[in-house]
TIGUZA-250993 format. One record per residue: residue in three letters; x, y, z of N, C-alpha, C in turn. Coordinates in steps of 0.001 Angstrom, whole numbers, plus 500000, padded with zeros to 6 digits. Layout:
ALAXYZXYZXYZ...
//
This chain:
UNK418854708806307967419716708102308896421153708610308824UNK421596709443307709422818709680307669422950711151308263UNK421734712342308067421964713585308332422635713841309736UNK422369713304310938422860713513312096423978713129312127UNK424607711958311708426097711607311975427141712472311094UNK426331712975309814426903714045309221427211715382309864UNK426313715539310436425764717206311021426688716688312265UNK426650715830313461427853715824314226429411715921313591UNK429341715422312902431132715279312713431258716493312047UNK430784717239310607431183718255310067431082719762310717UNK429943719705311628429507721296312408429762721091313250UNK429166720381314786429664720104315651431306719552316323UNK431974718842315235432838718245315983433924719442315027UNK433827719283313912435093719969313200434480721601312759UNK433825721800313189433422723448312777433588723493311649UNK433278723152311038433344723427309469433076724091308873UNK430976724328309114430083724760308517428617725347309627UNK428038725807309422426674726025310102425833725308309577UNK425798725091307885424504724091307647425533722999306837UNK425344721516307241426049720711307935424978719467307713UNK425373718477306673424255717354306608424363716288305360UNK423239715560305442423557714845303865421647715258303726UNK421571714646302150420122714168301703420124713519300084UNK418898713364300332418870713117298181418761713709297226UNK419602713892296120419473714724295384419256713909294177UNK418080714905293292417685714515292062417572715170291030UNK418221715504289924417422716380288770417941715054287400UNK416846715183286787416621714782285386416992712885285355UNK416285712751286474416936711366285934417570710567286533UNK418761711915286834419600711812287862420117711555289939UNK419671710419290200419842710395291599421176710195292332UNK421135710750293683422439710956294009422279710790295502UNK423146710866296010423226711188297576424394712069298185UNK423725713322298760424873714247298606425066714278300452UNK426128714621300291426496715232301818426962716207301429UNK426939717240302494426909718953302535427221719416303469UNK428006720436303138428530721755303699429318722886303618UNK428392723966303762428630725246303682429863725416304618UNK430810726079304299431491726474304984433046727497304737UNK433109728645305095434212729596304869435109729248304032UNK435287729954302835436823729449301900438286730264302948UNK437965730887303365439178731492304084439577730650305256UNK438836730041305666439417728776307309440149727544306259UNK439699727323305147439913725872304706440027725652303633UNK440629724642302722440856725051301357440021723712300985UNK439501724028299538438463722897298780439295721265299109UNK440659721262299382441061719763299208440920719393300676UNK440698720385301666440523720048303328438907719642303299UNK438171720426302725437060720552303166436733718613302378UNK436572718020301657436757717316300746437484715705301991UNK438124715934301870439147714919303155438338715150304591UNK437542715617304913436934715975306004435484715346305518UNK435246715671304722433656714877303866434042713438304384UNK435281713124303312435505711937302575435449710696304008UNK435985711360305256436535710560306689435269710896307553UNK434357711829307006433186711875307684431919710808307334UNK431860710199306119431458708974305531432401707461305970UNK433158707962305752434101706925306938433865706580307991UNK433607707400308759432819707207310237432041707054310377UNK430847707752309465429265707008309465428976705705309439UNK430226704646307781429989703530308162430246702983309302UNK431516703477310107431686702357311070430614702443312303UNK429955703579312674428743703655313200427790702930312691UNK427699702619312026426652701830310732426568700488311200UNK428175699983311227428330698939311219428171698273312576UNK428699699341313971428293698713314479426944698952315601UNK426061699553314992424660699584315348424416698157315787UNK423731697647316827423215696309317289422088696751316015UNK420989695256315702419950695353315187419034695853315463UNK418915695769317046417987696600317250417656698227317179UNK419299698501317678419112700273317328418707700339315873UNK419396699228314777419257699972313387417628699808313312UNK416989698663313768415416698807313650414719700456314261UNK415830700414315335414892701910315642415236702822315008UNK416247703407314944416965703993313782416042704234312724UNK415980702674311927415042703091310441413348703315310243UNK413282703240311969411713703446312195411483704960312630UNK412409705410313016412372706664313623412225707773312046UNK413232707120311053413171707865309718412009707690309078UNK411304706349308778410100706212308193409077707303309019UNK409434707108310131408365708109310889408339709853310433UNK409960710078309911409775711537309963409542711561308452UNK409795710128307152408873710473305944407932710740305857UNK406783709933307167405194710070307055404924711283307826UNK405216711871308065405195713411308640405079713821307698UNK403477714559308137402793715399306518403337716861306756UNK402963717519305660403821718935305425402572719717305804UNK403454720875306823403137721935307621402862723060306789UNK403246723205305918403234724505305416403521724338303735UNK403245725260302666403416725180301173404898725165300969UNK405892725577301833407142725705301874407638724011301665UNK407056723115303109407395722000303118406593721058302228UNK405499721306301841405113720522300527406077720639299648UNK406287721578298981407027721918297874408276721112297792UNK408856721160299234410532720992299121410265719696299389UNK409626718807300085408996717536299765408644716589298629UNK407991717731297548407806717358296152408897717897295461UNK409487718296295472410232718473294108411080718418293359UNK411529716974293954411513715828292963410864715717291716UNK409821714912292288408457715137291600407846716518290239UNK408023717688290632408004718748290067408704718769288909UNK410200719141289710411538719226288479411453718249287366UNK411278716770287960411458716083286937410020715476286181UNK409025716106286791407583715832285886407184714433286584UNK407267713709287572406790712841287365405717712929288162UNK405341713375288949404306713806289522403554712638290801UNK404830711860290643404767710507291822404706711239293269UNK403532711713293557403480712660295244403271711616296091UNK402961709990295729403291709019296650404789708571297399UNK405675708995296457407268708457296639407728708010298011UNK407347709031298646407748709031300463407251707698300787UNK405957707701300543404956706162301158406028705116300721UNK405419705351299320406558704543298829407693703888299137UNK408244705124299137409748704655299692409705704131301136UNK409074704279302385408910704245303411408314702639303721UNK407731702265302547407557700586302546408465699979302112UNK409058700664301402410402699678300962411609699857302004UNK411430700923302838412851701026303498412797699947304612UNK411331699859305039411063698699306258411870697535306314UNK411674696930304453412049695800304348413673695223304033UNK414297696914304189416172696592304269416734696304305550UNK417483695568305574418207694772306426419319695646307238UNK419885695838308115421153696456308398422495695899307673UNK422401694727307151423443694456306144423572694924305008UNK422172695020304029421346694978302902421842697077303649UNK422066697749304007422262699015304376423565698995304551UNK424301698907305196425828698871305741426775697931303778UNK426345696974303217426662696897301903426669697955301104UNK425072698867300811424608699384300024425677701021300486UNK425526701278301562426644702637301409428003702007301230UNK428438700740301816429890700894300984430355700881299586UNK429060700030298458428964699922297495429362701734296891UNK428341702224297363427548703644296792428232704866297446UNK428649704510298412429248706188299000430893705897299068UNK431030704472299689432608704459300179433615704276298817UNK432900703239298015433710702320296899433260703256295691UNK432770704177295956431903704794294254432788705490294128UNK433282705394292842434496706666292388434006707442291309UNK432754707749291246431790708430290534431495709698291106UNK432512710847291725431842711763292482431642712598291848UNK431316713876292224431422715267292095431668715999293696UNK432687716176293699432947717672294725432392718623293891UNK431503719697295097431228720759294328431197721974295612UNK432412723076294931432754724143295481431774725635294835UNK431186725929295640430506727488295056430832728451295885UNK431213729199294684431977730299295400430650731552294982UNK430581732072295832429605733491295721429818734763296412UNK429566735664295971429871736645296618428663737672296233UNK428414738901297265427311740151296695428677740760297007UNK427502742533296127428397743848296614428092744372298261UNK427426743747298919427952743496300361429253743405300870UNK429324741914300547430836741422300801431701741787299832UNK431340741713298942433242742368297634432678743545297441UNK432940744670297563431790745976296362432528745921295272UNK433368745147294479433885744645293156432867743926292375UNK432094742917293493431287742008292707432093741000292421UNK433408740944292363434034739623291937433991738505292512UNK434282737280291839435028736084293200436187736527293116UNK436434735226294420437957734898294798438342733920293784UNK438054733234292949438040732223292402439298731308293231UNK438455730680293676439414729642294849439968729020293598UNK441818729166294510442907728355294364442868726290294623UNK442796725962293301442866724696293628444236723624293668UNK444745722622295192446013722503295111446231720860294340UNK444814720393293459445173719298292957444411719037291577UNK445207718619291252445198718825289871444058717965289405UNK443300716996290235442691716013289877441070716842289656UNK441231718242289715440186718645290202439834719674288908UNK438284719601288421438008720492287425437345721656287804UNK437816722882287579437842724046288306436259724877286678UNK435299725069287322434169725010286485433727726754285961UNK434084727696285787433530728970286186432699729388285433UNK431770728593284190430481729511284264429682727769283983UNK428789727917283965427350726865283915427362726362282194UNK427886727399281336427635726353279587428710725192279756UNK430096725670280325431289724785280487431273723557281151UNK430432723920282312430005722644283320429487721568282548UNK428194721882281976427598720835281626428233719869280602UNK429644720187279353430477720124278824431466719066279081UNK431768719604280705433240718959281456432146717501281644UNK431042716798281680430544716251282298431231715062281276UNK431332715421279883431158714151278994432860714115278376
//
């Protein structure tokens, strides 16, 4: 329910990015809800791109909020519908399961699952639950990846993007990351 109002405001309305969206993210335990987007370090700097997220969740709620009941019934029927949409191909199994995979649990019901429980949320019991969790959560992670091939640099280097606030932990290899967490 959130990917389209995402994918309008960040690609469509503000050019941001080409791939442009939210979904769920999980490893170890760990659940999340990410919104995303790819998009040029040279048009925009990590604290734009970030303030453009941050007012793009902003706007989702107030769309949220004011959905009549009935759109949000269709709305959350239209999503249950595209959970029970079985997978086309080993590609979409996979990326379907793996959840499941990564973290061993091997729950390949989850979707159903989840798809009975989403019936029974309310548009309030929804419009609460993201302000709780997306608007009021000061639990984030921004996360900037910078990449490059010898395509684009024949150095191989990054740019290692310039960051203009200080509030921000600038990560450059993967032992350090996991480190900065605690």
């Amino acid at each position: 329910m959130m990917h389209q109002p995402a994918f309008d405001y960040l690609r469509t309305k503000k050019a941001l990015g080409y791939i442009a969206g939210s979904r769920e993210w999980s490893r170890s335990g760990v659940k999340a809800i990410a919104i995303e987007c790819n998009t040029n370090v040279n048009r925009v700097s990590v604290e734009e791109v970030e303030a453009l997220m941050t007012k793009c969740a902003v706007l989702m709620l107030k769309q949220f909020e004011a959905l009549s009941d009935e759109q949000y019934k269709t709305s959350k029927a239209a999503y249950v519908k595209l959970l029970a949409k079985p997978a086309d191909s080993m590609d979409h199994y996979f990326g379907t399961n793996q959840i499941e995979i990564y973290d061993g649990t091997q729950r390949f019901s989850r979707k159903e699952e989840e798809s009975a429980e989403l019936m029974k949320v309310t548009k309030q019991e929804f419009v609460d639950f993201f302000k709780e969790y997306i608007i009021n959560n000061k639990r984030r992670m921004f996360v900037a990846v910078e990449g490059c091939s010898q395509h684009t640099r024949p150095d191989g280097l990054f740019k290692h993007l310039p960051l203009e606030n200080a509030d921000y932990t600038q990560i450059s290899d993967f032992a350090s990351m996991s480190s900065s967490f605690y």
